[in-house]
C-alpha positions, 0 to 999 in steps of 0.5 A: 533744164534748159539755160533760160529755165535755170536762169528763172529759177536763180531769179525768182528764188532771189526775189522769193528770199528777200521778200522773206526778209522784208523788200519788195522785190520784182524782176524786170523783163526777161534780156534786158540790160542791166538789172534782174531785179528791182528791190525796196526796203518795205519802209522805201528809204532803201532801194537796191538793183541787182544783177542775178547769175544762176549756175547749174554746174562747175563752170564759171560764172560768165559777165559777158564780154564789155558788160558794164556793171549797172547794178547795185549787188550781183549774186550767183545762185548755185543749183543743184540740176538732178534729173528725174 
């Protein structure tokens, strides 16, 4: 998979789970700065930004050079990328 692709994945499964646990979760266009992700608690008293960083392997996780930390939470999802 390609590093985009993978990035997809770790994207959309994040907004797939909290809209499991009850927000409202959308992402926001594709290399912008900033926020992956824009989340609401359903009721709208509680809204969170997060940074998503999805990895396929063991290398570290990279926050870019002079990245300013914008959001809220950061997560990292971890894939497992088996050919088929």
């Amino acid at each position: 998979m390609s590093n985009q692709i993978t990035g997809n994945v770790g994207l959309y499964f994040v907004c797939y789970r909290l809209s499991q646990l009850g927000w409202l979760a959308m992402s926001t266009s594709r290399n912008t700065r900033g926020i992956d992700v824009v989340a609401y608690e359903e009721t709208g008293t509680k809204f969170v930004g997060l940074q998503v960083k999805t990895v396929s392997d063991r290398n570290a996780v990279s926050l870019g050079k002079g990245e300013t930390f914008l959001a809220d939470y950061w997560l990292v999802v971890n894939i497992v990328n088996k050919e088929r």
